[in-house]
C-alpha positions in Angstrom: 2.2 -7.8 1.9 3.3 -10.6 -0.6 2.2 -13.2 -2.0 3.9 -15.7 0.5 2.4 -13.5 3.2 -1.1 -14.1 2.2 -0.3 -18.2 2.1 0.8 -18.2 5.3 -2.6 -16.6 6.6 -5.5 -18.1 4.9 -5.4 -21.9 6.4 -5.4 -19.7 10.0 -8.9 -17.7 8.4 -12.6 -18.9 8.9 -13.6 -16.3 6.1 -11.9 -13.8 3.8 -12.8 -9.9 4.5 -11.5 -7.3 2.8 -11.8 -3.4 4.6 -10.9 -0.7 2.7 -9.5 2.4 3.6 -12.5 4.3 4.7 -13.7 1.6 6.8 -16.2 0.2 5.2 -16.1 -3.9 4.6 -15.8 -5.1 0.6 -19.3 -6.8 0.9 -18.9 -10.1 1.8 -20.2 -12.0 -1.8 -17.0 -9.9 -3.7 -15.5 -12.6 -5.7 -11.6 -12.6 -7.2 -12.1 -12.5 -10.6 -8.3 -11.8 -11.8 -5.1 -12.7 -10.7 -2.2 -11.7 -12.1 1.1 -10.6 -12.5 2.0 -7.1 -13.6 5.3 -5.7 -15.1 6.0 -2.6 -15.5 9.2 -1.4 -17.3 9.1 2.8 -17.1 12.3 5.7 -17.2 11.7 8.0 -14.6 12.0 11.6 -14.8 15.6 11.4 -13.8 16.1 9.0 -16.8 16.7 5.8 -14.8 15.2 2.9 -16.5 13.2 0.9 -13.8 11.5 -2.8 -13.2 8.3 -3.2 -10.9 6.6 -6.6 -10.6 3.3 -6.9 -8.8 0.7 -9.8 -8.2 -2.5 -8.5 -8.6 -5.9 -9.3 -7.2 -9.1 -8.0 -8.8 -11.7 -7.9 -6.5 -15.3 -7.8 -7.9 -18.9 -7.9 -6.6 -22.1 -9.3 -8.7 -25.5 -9.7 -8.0 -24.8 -13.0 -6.6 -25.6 -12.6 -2.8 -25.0 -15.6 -1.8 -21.6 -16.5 -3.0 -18.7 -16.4 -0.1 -15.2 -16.7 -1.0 -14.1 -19.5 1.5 -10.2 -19.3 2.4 -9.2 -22.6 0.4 -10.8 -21.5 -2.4 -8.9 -18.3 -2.8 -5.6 -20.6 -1.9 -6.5 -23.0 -4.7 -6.8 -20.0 -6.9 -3.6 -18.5 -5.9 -1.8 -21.9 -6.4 -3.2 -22.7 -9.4 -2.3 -18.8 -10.5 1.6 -20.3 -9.6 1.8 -22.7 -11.2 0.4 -21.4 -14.8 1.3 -18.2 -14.1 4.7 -18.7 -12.3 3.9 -15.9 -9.8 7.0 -14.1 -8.4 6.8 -13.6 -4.7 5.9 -9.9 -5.0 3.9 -7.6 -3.2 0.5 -7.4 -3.6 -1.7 -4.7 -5.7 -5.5 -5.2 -5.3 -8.1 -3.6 -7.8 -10.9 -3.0 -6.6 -14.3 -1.1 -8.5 -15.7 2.4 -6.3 -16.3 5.4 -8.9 -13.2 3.6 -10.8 -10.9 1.3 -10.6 -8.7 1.7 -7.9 -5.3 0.1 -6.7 -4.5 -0.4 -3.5 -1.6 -1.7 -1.1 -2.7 -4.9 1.1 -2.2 -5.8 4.8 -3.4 -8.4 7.2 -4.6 -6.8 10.6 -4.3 -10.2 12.7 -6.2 -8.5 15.4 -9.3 -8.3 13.3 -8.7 -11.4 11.1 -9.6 -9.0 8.1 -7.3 -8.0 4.8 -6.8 -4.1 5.2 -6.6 -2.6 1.7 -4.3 0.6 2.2 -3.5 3.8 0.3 -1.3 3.8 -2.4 0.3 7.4 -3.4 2.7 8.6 -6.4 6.1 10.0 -6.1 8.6 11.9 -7.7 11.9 8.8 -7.8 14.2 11.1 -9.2 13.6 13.9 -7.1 17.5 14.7 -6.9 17.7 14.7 -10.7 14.6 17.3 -11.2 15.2 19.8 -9.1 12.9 19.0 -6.5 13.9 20.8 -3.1 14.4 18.3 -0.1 11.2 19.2 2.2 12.9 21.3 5.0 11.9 20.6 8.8 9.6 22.6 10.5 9.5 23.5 13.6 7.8 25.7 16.4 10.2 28.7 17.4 9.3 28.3 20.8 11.2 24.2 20.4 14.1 25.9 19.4 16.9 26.7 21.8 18.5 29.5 22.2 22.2 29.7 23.1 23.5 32.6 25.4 27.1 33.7 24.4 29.0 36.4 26.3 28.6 39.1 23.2 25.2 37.9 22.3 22.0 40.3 22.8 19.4 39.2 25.4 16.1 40.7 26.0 17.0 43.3 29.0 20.7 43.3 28.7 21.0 46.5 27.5 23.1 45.9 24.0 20.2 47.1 21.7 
């Protein structure tokens, strides 16, 4: 999801949720405490210099049970964030505290009106510089499909 994305669905939202990726709901007084922007400039193993460029949420929960995040409130914040900030229209990385930090992907489920925060994985970018095998197909022997020839063996036809 980027940044534009999450614009375009907060006038449409009565309140801001957040889910993460178990299930369970970001309780409802989290407040935003960060946002950002966040370059990184890294050589992969493959020596390739790269760029990434993130907008980053922090997503934080106090004491303060009362406190609700309405939906213009976290658009004022993200406009304000522009215009100081000069956000890029990038995809968005929340943080978020469990046992640590973690980061995570972002998505709107318009069926639930409730931000999904998704899994984010590592991965190998150079993976035909570094030897890394491409992962072969598997498949079930019995999918497989066998083609009769006239001086191939069959089960019963009396060549073995």
């Amino acid at each position: 999801m980027k940044l534009s994305d999450i614009k375009k669905v907060l006038p449409s939202l009565n309140e801001v949720q957040f889910k993460l990726p178990n299930g369970t709901m970001v309780p409802a007084h989290f407040h935003v405490t960060e946002v950002g922007v966040i370059t990184k400039q890294f050589i992969d193993c493959g020596g390739t210099l790269r760029n990434e460029q993130v907008v980053n949420f922090q997503l934080w929960e106090a004491n303060d049970f009362d406190h609700r995040l309405a939906p213009q409130k976290l658009a004022d914040i993200i406009d304000l964030s522009e215009r100081v900030l000069r956000l890029p229209d990038a995809g968005i990385e929340v943080e978020y505290q469990a046992e640590t930090i973690g980061k995570y992907g972002l998505y709107f489920n318009a069926a639930t009106s409730c931000f999904e925060l998704t899994t984010k994985i590592t991965n190998c970018l150079a993976q035909d510089k570094c030897g890394i095998p491409p992962e072969k197909i598997k498949r079930n022997l019995v999918d497989l499909t066998v083609v009769a020839t006239p001086d191939s063996c069959t089960p019963g036809g009396g060549c073995c």
